[in-house]
Backbone as CSV, one residue per row, in Angstrom:
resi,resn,N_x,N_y,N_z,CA_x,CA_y,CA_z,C_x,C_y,C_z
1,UNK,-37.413,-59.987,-128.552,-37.091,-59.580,-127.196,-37.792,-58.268,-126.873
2,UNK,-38.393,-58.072,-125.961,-39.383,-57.253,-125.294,-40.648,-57.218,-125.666
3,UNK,-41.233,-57.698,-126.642,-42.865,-57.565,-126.609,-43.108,-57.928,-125.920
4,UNK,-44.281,-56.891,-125.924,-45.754,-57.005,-125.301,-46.351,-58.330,-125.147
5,UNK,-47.086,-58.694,-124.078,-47.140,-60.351,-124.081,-49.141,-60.040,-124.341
6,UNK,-49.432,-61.020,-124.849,-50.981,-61.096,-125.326,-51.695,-62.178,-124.684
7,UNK,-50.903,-63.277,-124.349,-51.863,-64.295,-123.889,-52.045,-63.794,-122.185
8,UNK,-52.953,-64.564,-121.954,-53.060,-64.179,-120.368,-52.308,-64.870,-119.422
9,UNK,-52.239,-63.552,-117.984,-51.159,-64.206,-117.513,-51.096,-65.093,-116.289
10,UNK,-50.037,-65.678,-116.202,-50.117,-66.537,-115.296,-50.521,-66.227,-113.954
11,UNK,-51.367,-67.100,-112.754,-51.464,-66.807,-111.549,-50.466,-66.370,-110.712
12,UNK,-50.584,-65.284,-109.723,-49.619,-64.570,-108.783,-50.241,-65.390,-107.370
13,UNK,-49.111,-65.421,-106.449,-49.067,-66.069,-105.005,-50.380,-64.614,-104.771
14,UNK,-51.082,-65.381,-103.679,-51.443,-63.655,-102.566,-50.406,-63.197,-102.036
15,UNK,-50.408,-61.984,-101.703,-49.514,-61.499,-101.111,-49.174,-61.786,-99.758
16,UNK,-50.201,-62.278,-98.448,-49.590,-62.744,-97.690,-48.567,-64.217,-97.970
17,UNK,-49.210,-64.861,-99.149,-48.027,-66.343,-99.605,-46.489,-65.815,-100.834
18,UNK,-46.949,-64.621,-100.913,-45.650,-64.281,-101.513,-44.322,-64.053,-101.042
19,UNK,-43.329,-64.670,-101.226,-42.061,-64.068,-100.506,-41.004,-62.974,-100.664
20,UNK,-40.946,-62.087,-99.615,-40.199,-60.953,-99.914,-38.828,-60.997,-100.121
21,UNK,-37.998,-60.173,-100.466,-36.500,-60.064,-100.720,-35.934,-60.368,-99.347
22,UNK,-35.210,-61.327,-98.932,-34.426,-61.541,-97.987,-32.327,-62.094,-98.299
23,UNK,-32.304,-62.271,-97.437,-30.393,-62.705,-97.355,-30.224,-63.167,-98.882
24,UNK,-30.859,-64.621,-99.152,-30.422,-65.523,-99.949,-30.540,-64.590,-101.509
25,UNK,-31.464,-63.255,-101.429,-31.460,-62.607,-102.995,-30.191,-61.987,-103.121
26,UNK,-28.969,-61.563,-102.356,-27.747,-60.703,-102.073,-27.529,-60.924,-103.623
27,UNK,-27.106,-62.060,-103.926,-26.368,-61.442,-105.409,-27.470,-61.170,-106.645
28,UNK,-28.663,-61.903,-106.772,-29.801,-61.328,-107.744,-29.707,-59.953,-107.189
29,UNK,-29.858,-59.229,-106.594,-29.949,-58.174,-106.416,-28.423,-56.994,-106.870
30,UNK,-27.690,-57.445,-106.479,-26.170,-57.114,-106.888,-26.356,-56.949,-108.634
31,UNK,-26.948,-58.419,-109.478,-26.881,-58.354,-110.569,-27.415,-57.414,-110.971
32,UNK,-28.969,-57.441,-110.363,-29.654,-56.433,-111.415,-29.582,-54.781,-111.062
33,UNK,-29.061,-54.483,-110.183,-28.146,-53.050,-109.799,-27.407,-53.049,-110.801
34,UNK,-26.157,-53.779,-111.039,-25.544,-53.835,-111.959,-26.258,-53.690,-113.137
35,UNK,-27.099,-54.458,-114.314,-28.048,-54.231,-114.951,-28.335,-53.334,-115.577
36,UNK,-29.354,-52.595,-114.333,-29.767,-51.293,-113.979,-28.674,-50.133,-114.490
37,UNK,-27.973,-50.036,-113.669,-26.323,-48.848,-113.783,-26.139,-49.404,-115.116
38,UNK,-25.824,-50.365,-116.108,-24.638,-50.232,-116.933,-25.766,-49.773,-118.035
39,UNK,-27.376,-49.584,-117.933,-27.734,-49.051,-118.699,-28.621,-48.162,-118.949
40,UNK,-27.910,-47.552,-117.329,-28.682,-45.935,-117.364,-29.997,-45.722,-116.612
41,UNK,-30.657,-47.092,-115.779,-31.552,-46.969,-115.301,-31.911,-47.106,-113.969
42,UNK,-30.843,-46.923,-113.189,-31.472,-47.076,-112.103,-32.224,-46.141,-111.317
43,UNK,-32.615,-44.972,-111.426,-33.280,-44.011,-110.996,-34.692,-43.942,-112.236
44,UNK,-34.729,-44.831,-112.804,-36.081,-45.251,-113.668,-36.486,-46.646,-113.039
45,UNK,-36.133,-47.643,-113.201,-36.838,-48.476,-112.583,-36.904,-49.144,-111.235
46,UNK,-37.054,-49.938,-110.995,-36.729,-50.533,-109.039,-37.121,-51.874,-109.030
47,UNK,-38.345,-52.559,-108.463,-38.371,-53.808,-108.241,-40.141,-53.986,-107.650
48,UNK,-40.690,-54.837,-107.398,-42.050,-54.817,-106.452,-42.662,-56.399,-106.535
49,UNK,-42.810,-56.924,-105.455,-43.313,-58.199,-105.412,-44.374,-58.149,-105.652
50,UNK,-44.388,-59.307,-106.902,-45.557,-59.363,-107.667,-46.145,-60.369,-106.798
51,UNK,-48.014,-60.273,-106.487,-48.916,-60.966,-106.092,-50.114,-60.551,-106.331
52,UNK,-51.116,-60.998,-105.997,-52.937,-60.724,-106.374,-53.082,-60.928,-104.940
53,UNK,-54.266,-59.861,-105.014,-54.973,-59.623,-103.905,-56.370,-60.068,-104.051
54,UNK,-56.481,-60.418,-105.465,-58.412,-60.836,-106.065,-58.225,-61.115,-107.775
55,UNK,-58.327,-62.025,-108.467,-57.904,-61.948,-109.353,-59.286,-61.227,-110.679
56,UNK,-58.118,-61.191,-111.500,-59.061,-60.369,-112.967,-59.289,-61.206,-113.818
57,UNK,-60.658,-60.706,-114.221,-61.259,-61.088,-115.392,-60.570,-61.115,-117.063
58,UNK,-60.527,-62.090,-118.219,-60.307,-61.184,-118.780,-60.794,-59.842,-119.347
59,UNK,-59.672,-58.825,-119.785,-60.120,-57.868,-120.351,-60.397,-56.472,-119.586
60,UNK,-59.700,-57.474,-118.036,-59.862,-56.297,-117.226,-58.328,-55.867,-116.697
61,UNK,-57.987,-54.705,-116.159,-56.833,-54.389,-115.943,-56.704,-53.230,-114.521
62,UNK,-55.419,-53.343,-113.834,-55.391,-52.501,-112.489,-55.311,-51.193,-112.972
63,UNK,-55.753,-50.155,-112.225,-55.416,-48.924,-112.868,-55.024,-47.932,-111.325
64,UNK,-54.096,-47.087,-111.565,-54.016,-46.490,-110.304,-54.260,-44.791,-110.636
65,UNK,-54.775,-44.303,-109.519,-54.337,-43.011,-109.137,-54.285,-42.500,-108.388
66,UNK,-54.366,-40.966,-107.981,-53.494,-40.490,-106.337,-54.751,-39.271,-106.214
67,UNK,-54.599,-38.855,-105.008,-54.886,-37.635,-104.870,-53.602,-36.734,-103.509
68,UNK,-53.013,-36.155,-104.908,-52.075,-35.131,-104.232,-51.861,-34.400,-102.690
69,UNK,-53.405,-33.958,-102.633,-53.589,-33.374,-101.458,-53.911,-34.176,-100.487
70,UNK,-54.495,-35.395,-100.647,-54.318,-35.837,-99.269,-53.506,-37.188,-99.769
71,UNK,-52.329,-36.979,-100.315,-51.529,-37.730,-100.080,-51.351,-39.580,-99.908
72,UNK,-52.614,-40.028,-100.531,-53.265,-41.413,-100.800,-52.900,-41.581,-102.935
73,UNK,-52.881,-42.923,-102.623,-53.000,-43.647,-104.026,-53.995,-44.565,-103.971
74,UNK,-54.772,-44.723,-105.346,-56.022,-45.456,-105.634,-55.761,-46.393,-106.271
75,UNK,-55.976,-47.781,-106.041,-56.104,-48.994,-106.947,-57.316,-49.433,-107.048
76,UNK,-57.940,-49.647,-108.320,-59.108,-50.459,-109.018,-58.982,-50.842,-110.284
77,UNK,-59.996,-51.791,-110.613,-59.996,-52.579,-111.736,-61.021,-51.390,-112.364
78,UNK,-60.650,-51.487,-113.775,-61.255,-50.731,-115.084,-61.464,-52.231,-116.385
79,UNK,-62.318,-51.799,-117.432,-62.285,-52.560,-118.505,-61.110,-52.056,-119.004
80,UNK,-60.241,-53.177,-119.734,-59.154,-52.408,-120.437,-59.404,-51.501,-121.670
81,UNK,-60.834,-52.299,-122.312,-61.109,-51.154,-123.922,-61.504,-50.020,-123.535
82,UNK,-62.405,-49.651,-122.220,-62.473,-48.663,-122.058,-62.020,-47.486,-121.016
83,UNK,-60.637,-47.992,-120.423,-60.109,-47.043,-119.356,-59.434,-45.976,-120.404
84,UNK,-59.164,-45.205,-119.907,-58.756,-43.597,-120.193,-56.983,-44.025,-119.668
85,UNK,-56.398,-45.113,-118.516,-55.313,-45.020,-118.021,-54.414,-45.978,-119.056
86,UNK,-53.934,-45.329,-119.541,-53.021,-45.936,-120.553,-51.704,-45.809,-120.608
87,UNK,-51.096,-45.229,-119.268,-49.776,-45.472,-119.099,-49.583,-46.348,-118.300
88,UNK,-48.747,-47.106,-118.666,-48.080,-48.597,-117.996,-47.580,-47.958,-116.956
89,UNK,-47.518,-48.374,-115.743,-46.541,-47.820,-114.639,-45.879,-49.205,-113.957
90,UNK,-46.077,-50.146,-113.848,-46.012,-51.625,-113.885,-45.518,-52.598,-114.498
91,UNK,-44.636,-53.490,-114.519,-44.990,-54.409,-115.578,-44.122,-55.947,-114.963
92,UNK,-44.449,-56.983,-115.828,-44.098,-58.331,-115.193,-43.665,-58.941,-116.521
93,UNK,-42.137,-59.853,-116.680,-41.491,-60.035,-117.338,-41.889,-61.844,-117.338
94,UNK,-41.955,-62.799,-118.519,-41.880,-63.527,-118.590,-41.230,-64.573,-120.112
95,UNK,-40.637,-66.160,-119.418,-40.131,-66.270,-120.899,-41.515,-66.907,-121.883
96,UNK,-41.496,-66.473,-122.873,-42.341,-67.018,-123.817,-41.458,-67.753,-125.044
97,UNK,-42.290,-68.961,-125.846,-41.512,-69.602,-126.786,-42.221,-69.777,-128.322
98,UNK,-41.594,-69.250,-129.059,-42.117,-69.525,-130.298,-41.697,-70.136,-131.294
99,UNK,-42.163,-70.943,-132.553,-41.480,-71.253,-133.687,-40.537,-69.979,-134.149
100,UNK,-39.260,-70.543,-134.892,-38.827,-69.480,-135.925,-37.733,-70.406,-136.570
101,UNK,-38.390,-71.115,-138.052,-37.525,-71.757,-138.932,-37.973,-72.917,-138.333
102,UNK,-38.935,-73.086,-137.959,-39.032,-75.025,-137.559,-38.310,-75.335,-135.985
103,UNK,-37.374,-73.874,-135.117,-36.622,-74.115,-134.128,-37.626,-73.750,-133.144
104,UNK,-37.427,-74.097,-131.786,-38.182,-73.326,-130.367,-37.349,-72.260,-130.219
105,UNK,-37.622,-70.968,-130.361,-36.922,-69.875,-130.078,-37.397,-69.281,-128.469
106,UNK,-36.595,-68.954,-127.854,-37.145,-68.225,-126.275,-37.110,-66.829,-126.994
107,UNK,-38.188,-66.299,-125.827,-38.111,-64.605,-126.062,-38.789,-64.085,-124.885
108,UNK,-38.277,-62.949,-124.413,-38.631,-62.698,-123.005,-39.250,-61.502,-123.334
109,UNK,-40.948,-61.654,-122.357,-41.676,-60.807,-122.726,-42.550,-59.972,-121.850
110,UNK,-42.508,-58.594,-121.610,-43.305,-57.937,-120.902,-44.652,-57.885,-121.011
111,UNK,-45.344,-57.669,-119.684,-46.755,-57.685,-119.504,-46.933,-56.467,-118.511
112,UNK,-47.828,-55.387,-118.927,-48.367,-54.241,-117.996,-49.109,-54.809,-116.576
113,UNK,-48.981,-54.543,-115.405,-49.504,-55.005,-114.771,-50.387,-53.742,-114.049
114,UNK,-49.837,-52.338,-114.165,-50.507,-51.509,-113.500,-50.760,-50.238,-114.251
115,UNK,-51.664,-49.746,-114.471,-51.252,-48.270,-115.562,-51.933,-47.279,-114.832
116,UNK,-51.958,-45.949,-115.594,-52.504,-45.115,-115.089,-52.230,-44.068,-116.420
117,UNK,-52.694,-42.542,-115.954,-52.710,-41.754,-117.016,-52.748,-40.291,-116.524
118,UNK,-52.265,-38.955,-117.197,-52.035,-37.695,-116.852,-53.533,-37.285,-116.344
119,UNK,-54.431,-37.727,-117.066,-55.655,-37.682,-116.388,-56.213,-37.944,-115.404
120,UNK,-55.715,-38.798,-114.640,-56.301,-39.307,-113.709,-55.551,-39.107,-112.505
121,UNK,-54.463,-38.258,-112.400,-54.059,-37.450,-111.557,-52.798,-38.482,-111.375
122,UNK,-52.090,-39.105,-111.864,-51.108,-40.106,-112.193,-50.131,-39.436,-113.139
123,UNK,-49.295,-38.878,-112.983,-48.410,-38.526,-111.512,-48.622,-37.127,-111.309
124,UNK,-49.213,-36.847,-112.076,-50.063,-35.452,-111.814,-51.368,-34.529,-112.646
125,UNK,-51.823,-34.575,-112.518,-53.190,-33.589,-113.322,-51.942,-32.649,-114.264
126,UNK,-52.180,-32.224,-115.454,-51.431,-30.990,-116.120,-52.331,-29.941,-115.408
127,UNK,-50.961,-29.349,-115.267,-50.913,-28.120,-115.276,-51.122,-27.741,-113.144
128,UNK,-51.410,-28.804,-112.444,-51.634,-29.030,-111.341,-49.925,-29.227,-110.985
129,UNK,-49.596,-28.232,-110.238,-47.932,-28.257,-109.003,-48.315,-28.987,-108.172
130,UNK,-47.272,-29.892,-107.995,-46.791,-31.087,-106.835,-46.540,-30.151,-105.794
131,UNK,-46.952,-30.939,-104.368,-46.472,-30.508,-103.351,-45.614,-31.048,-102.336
132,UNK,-44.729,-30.560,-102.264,-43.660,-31.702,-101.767,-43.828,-31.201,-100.068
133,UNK,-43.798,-32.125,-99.302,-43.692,-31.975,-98.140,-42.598,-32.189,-97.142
Protein backbone atom coordinates (compact mmCIF):
# COMPACT_ATOMS: atom_id res chain seq x y z
CA UNK A 1 0.00 0.00 0.00
CA UNK A 2 1.34 3.29 -1.28
CA UNK A 3 4.07 2.66 -3.75
CA UNK A 4 5.24 4.39 -6.20
CA UNK A 5 3.61 3.11 -9.41
CA UNK A 6 6.29 2.28 -12.41
CA UNK A 7 4.29 1.18 -15.22
CA UNK A 8 2.85 3.90 -17.30
CA UNK A 9 -0.08 5.61 -16.78
CA UNK A 10 -3.27 5.38 -17.89
CA UNK A 11 -4.96 8.02 -20.37
CA UNK A 12 -6.65 11.25 -18.71
CA UNK A 13 -10.11 12.77 -20.32
CA UNK A 14 -9.01 16.51 -21.81
CA UNK A 15 -9.97 18.75 -19.68
CA UNK A 16 -12.70 20.29 -21.53
CA UNK A 17 -14.25 16.21 -21.47
CA UNK A 18 -13.42 15.96 -17.89
CA UNK A 19 -16.07 16.30 -15.28
CA UNK A 20 -15.97 18.61 -12.43
CA UNK A 21 -17.20 18.13 -8.77
CA UNK A 22 -20.89 18.71 -8.81
CA UNK A 23 -24.27 17.75 -6.41
CA UNK A 24 -24.05 13.97 -6.98
CA UNK A 25 -20.05 14.02 -5.29
CA UNK A 26 -21.86 15.46 -1.70
CA UNK A 27 -20.96 12.40 0.15
CA UNK A 28 -17.40 11.35 -1.72
CA UNK A 29 -16.55 14.50 -0.69
CA UNK A 30 -17.96 14.36 3.00
CA UNK A 31 -15.86 11.02 3.06
CA UNK A 32 -12.71 12.17 2.13
CA UNK A 33 -12.91 15.45 4.48
CA UNK A 34 -13.49 13.00 6.88
CA UNK A 35 -10.33 11.00 5.71
CA UNK A 36 -8.44 13.98 5.51
CA UNK A 37 -9.36 15.32 9.41
CA UNK A 38 -9.09 11.90 11.12
CA UNK A 39 -5.55 11.94 9.86
CA UNK A 40 -4.25 15.19 10.24
CA UNK A 41 -4.36 16.33 6.74
CA UNK A 42 -6.47 18.49 5.66
CA UNK A 43 -4.55 21.67 5.40
CA UNK A 44 -1.84 19.34 3.46
CA UNK A 45 -3.70 17.96 0.86
CA UNK A 46 -7.03 18.99 -1.30
CA UNK A 47 -8.21 17.50 -4.53
CA UNK A 48 -7.67 18.59 -8.56
CA UNK A 49 -9.28 17.14 -11.63
CA UNK A 50 -7.13 15.07 -13.23
CA UNK A 51 -6.93 15.55 -17.24
CA UNK A 52 -4.25 16.11 -20.21
CA UNK A 53 -4.04 18.90 -22.11
CA UNK A 54 -1.26 17.04 -24.71
CA UNK A 55 -0.06 13.89 -23.75
CA UNK A 56 3.69 12.63 -22.64
CA UNK A 57 6.15 10.75 -23.93
CA UNK A 58 7.66 8.17 -22.07
CA UNK A 59 10.21 9.35 -19.71
CA UNK A 60 8.89 12.60 -19.77
CA UNK A 61 7.26 14.39 -16.84
CA UNK A 62 5.19 17.92 -15.91
CA UNK A 63 7.25 20.16 -13.99
CA UNK A 64 6.05 23.45 -12.52
CA UNK A 65 7.27 26.74 -11.41
CA UNK A 66 6.28 30.34 -10.42
CA UNK A 67 7.63 33.57 -10.57
CA UNK A 68 6.83 35.35 -7.29
CA UNK A 69 6.88 38.74 -8.54
CA UNK A 70 4.69 38.66 -11.11
CA UNK A 71 2.59 36.37 -9.59
CA UNK A 72 2.21 33.54 -12.58
CA UNK A 73 2.95 29.68 -12.41
CA UNK A 74 4.83 27.74 -15.17
CA UNK A 75 3.91 24.36 -16.58
CA UNK A 76 6.25 22.32 -19.00
CA UNK A 77 7.41 19.07 -19.86
CA UNK A 78 11.19 18.19 -18.78
CA UNK A 79 13.02 14.67 -19.36
CA UNK A 80 12.45 12.96 -16.15
CA UNK A 81 16.43 11.68 -15.88
CA UNK A 82 17.33 14.93 -16.33
CA UNK A 83 15.06 17.61 -14.55
CA UNK A 84 16.52 19.23 -11.45
CA UNK A 85 12.40 19.26 -10.18
CA UNK A 86 12.17 16.51 -7.97
CA UNK A 87 9.57 17.38 -5.66
CA UNK A 88 6.29 15.72 -6.27
CA UNK A 89 3.67 18.39 -5.80
CA UNK A 90 0.96 16.18 -7.56
CA UNK A 91 0.01 12.91 -7.59
CA UNK A 92 -2.75 10.31 -9.00
CA UNK A 93 -3.81 7.23 -7.07
CA UNK A 94 -4.56 3.97 -8.72
CA UNK A 95 -5.53 0.18 -7.94
CA UNK A 96 -2.77 -2.06 -9.08
CA UNK A 97 -2.71 -6.07 -8.72
CA UNK A 98 -0.11 -8.38 -7.97
CA UNK A 99 0.77 -12.06 -7.19
CA UNK A 100 1.50 -12.78 -3.42
CA UNK A 101 1.46 -16.66 -2.52
CA UNK A 102 -0.16 -17.76 -5.84
CA UNK A 103 -3.28 -15.08 -4.64
CA UNK A 104 -4.32 -11.66 -6.75
CA UNK A 105 -3.50 -9.23 -4.10
CA UNK A 106 -4.92 -5.38 -4.73
CA UNK A 107 -2.65 -2.57 -3.74
CA UNK A 108 -3.29 0.98 -4.22
CA UNK A 109 -0.71 2.95 -5.77
CA UNK A 110 0.56 6.46 -6.23
CA UNK A 111 1.86 8.12 -9.31
CA UNK A 112 3.61 11.82 -9.36
CA UNK A 113 1.87 13.71 -11.74
CA UNK A 114 3.44 17.19 -11.20
CA UNK A 115 6.81 18.12 -9.44
CA UNK A 116 8.85 20.83 -9.00
CA UNK A 117 11.88 21.86 -6.81
CA UNK A 118 13.43 24.71 -4.27
CA UNK A 119 15.29 25.57 -7.29
CA UNK A 120 13.17 26.41 -9.53
CA UNK A 121 11.43 28.89 -7.55
CA UNK A 122 8.74 26.16 -6.34
CA UNK A 123 7.51 27.35 -3.63
CA UNK A 124 10.24 29.52 -3.28
CA UNK A 125 13.98 30.22 -4.30
CA UNK A 126 16.00 29.82 -0.64
CA UNK A 127 16.62 32.34 0.93
CA UNK A 128 14.12 34.57 -1.44
CA UNK A 129 10.85 36.20 1.10
CA UNK A 130 7.38 35.58 -0.17
CA UNK A 131 5.30 38.38 -0.81
CA UNK A 132 2.04 38.25 0.28
CA UNK A 133 -0.36 40.60 -1.12
Amino acid sequence: MGSQATSPRRSLPRFDEAQGLGPQDDAFVRDLVAVLDKHGNLDRFGLCLLHDHFPLAPGEVLVETHDIDARTLHVKVEKAATTTHTRPSQWRFAKASRKAGGVDVEDHVHQAILQCSLISGCPGKPGQKSKRR
